[in-house]
N, C-alpha and C positions, 0 to 999 in steps of 0.2 A: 527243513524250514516249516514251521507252523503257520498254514496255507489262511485260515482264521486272524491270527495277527499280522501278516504279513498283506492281506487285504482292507486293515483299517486303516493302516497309512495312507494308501491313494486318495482317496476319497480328502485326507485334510489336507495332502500336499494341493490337491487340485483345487483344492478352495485358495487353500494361500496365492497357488501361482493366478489363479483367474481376479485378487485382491491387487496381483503382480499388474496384469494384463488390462485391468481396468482405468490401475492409476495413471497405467503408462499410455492408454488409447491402443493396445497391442492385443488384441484379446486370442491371436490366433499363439504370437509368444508365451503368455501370461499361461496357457493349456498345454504348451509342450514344457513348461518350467515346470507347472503343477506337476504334473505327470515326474518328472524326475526329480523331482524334489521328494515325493511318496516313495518312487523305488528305491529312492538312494536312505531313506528314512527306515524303510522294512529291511533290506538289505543289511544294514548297520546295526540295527535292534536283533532281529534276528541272529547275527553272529555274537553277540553278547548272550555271557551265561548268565542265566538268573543266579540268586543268591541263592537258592536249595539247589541247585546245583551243585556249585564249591562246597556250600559246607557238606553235602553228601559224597562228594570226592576227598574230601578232608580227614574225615571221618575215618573212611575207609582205608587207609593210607596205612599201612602196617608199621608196626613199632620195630 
């Protein structure tokens, strides 16, 4: 896992969840949402292969 993308997620999860925690008057919720909302966002992304990826697996693929 690409340690760089996989820490820009947190940071917007924890915005969302504290946008969560505000609306709701829950701010101690709205920071443990945040929080997994990010990991579960890098987690997800990170197991997805980019596009130069397949197409250089594609590629390579013998005839």
């Amino acid at each position: 896992m690409n340690t760089v993308k996989s820490l820009y997620w947190l940071p917007i999860g924890i915005a969302i969840g504290t946008a969560f925690g505000v609306a709701l008057g829950n701010m101690g919720l709205g920071i443990g949402l945040g929080v997994a909302i990010g990991a579960a966002l890098s987690v997800t992304l990170a197991k997805k292969p980019s596009k130069k990826d397949e197409d250089a697996s594609s590629q390579e693929a013998p005839k």
